[in-house]
C-alpha positions as CSV (number, residue, x, y, z in Angstrom):
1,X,139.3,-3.4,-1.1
2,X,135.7,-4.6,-1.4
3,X,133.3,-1.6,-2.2
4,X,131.2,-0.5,0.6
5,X,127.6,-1.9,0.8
6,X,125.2,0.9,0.6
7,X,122.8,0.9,3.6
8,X,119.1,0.1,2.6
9,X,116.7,1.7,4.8
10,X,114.3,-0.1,6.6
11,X,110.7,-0.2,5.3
12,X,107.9,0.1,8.2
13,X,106.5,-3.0,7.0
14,X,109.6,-4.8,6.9
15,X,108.5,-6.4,10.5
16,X,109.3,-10.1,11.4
17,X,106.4,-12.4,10.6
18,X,105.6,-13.0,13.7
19,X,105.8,-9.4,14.6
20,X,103.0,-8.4,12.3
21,X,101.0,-11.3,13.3
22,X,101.2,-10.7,17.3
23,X,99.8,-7.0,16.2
24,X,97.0,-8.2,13.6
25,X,95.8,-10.9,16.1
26,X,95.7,-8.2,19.1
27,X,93.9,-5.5,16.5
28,X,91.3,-8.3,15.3
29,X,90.9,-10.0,19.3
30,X,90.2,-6.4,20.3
31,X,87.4,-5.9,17.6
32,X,86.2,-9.3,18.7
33,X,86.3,-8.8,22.2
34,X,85.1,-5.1,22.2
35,X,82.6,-4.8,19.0
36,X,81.2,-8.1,17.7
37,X,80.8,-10.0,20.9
38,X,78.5,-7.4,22.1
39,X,76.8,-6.6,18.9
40,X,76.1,-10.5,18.7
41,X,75.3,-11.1,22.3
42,X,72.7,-8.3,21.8
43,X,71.1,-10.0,18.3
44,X,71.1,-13.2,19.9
45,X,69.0,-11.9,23.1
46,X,66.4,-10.4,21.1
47,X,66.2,-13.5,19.4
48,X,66.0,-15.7,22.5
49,X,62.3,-15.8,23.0
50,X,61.8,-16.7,19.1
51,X,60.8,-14.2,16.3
52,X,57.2,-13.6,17.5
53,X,58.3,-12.6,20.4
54,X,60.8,-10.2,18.9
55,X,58.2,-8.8,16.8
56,X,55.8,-8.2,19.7
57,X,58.6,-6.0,21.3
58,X,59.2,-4.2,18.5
59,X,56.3,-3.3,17.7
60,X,54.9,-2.5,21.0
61,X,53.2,1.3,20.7
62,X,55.6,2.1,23.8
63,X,58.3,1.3,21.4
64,X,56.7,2.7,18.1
65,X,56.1,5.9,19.9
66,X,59.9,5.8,20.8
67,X,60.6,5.2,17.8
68,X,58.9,8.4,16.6
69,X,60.2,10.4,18.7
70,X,63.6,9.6,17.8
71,X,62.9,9.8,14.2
72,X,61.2,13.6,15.1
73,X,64.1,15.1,17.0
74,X,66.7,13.9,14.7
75,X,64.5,14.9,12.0
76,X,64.6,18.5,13.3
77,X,68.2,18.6,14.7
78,X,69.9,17.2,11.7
79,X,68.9,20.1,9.4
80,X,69.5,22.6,11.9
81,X,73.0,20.9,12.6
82,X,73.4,21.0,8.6
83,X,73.0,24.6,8.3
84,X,74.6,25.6,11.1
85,X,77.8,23.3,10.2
86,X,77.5,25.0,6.3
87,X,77.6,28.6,8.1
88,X,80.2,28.2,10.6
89,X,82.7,26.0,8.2
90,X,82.3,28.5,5.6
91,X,82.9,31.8,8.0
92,X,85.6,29.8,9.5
93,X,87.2,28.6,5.9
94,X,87.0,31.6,4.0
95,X,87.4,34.7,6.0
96,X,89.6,35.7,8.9
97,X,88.0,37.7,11.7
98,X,87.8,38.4,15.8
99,X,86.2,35.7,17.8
100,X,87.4,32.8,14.9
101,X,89.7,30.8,16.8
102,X,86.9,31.3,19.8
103,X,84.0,30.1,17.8
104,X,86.3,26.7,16.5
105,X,86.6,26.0,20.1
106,X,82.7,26.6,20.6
107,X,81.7,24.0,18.2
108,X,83.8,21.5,19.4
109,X,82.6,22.1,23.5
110,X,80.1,19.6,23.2
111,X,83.1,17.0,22.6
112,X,84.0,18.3,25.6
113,X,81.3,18.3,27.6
114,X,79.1,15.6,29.3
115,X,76.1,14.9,27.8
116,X,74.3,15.1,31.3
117,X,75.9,18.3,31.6
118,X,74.7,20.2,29.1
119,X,71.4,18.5,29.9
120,X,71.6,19.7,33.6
121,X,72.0,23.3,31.6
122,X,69.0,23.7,29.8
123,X,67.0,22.6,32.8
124,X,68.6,25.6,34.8
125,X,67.4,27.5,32.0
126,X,64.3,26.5,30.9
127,X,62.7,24.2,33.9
128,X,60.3,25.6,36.0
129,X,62.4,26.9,38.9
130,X,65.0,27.8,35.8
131,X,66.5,31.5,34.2
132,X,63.5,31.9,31.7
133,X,61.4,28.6,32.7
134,X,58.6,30.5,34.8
135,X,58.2,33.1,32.1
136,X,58.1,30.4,29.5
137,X,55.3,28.4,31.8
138,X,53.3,31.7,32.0
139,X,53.2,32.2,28.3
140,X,52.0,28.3,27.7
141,X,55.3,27.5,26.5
142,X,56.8,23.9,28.0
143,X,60.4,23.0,26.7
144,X,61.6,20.5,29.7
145,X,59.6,17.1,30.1
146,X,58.8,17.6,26.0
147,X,59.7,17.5,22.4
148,X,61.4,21.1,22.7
149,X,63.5,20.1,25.4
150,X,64.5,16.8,23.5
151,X,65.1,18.6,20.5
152,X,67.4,21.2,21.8
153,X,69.1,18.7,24.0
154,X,70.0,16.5,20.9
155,X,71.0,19.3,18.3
156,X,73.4,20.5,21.3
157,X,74.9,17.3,21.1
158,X,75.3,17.0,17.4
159,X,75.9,20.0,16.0
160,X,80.1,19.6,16.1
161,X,79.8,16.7,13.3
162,X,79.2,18.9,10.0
163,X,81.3,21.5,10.9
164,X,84.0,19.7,12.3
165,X,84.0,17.5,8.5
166,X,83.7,20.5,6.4
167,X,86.3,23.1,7.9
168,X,89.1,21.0,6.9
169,X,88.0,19.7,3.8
170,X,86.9,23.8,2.7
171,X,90.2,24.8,4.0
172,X,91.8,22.7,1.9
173,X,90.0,23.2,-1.1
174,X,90.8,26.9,-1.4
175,X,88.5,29.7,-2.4
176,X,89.8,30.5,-6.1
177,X,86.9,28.8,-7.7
178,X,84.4,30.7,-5.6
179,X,86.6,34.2,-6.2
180,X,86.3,33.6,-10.3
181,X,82.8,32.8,-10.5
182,X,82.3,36.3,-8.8
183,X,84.2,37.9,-10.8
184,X,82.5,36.5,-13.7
185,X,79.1,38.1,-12.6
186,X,77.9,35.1,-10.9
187,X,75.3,35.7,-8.0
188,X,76.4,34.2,-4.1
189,X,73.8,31.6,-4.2
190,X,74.8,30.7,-8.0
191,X,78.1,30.7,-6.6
192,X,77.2,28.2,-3.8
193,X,75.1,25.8,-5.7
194,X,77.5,25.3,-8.7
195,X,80.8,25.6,-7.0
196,X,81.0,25.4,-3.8
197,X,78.1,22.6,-2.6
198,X,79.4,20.3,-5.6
199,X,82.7,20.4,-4.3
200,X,81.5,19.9,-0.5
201,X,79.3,17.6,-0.6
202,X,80.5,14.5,-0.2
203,X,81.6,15.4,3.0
204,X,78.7,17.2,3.9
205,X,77.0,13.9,3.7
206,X,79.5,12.6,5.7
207,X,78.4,14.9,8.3
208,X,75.1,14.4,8.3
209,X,75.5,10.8,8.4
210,X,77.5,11.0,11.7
211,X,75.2,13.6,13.0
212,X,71.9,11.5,12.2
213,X,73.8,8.5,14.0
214,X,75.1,10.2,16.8
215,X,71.0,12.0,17.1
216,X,69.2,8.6,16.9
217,X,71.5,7.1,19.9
218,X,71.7,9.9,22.5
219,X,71.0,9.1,25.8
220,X,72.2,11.4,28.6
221,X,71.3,15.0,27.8
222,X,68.1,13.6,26.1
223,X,67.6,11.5,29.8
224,X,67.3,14.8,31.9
225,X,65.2,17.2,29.7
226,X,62.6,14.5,28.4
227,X,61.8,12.7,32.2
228,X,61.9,9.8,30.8
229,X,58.2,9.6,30.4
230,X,57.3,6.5,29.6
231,X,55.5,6.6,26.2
232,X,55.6,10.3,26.2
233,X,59.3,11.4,26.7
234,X,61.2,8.3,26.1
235,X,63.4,7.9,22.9
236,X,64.4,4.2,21.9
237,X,67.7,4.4,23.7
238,X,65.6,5.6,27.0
239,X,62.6,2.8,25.8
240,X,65.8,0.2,26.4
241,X,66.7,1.6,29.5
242,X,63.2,1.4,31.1
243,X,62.4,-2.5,29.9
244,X,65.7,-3.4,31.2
245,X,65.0,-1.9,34.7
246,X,61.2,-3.8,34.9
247,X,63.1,-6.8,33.8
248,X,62.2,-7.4,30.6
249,X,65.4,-8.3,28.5
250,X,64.7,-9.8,25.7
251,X,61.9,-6.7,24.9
252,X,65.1,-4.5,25.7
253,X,67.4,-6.3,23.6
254,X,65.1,-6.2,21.1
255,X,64.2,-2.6,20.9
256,X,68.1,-2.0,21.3
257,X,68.9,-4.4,17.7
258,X,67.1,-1.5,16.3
259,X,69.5,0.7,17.8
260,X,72.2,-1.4,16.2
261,X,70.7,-2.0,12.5
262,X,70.8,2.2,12.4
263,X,74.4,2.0,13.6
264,X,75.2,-0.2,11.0
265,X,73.5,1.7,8.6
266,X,75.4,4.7,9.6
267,X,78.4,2.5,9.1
268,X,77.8,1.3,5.6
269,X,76.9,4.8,4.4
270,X,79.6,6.1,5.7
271,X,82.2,3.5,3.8
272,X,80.1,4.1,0.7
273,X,80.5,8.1,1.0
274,X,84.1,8.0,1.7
275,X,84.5,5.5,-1.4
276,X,82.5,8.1,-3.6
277,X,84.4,11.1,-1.7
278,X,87.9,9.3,-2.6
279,X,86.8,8.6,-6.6
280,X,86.2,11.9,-7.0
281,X,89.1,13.7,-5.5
């Protein structure tokens, strides 16, 4: 009798040619289709009037100041997102405790939530007819239709993304090194700064990337608190929303390629931080 042939198991990328082509075509056709088509069609109508003209737009002061105003509330968000994503993934990682499985689902409820939502939210509170807005108006203090409404609105949005990186990555790295260096008459913040943030942080630049990304492009919660004051309230994503609404598109396109070169950034930095983060784990 012939010996039996042993049965070889199938490897999962043991496909028919034409199999793995039909799914690489429909993967790279959906990139084209749903990514670069757009990205180019918006490069190419900023473009459309020539580069002076694309220059003018830019640098309109209703676009500069815009621009500031984006660059302000994520510069304030982002650092409150950072410690507040440092806190919660390190009460979360390392101890166990009432309310913990509560407060993971809190950071993520802005996932959850629509953007206009939670903007709707902080105008019940803090507008003028709002929870706390008339004793806020009596005391000179104006958060809605201004930078403080902006500014909360955004870091509501944003603050999931460094938690949300470090919690698993903190979870997974274990607490033994931070239990030694105790033990060893290290101080907490000695202990933070030479064992735990050199071990985190790669990913906590991760974070912050996605969070400054994710700042710089909000639209809807930023849309109801600021008014959408023209040259006042407007951020670049609500700049691009106002030009295309008067009609001028290729000043709209243009202030949005700046919109897509930070995206792109973000992008790039991210690949080079998850390089870094892979050679050194």
């Amino acid at each position: 009798m012939l010996p039996l042939e042993r049965s070889i198991p199938r490897a999962a990328t043991t496909e028919p040619t034409w199999v793995r082509r039909i799914i690489i075509g429909l993967g790279v056709g959906f990139l084209l289709l749903f990514v670069v088509v757009p990205l180019a069609t918006v490069v190419i109508a900023a473009l459309s009037h020539g580069a002076s003209a694309y220059g003018r737009a830019i640098t309109d002061p209703h676009a500069l100041r815009a621009l500031k105003l984006t660059l302000i509330a994520a510069a304030i968000s982002v650092p409150l997102n950072l410690v507040f994503g440092v806190a919660a993934a390190w009460a979360i990682a390392r101890f166990r405790f009432p309310g913990r499985a509560l407060l993971i689902t809190l950071i993520d409820l802005p996932l959850a939530v629509s953007p206009v939502i939670a903007g709707m939210v902080f105008v019940l509170l803090f507008g003028a007819n709002g929870l706390i807005g008339p004793w806020l108006a009596a005391n000179g203090v104006k958060v809605i239709f201004a930078l403080p409404g902006i500014v909360l609105a955004t870091t509501f949005v944003t603050f999931p993304y460094v938690a949300r990186e470090l919690i698993p990555l903190m979870e997974a790295q274990g607490h033994e090194e931070e239990e030694a260096a105790l033990v060893l008459g290290a101080s907490p913040w000695q202990m933070f700064t030479k064992i735990t943030l050199p071990k985190i942080k790669w990913g906590l630049l991760y974070g912050v990337v996605l969070c400054t990304a994710r700042a710089m492009g909000e639209f809807g919660a930023v849309s109801v608190v600021s008014g959408n004051i023209r040259g006042r309230t407007s951020t670049l994503p609500l700049h691009v929303e106002i030009l295309y609404n008067e009609y001028e598109y290729q000043a709209a396109f243009a202030v949005a390629s700046l919109l897509v070169i930070i995206g792109i950034g973000s992008l790039i930095a991210r690949r080079l931080i998850a390089r870094r983060k892979k050679e050194s784990t």
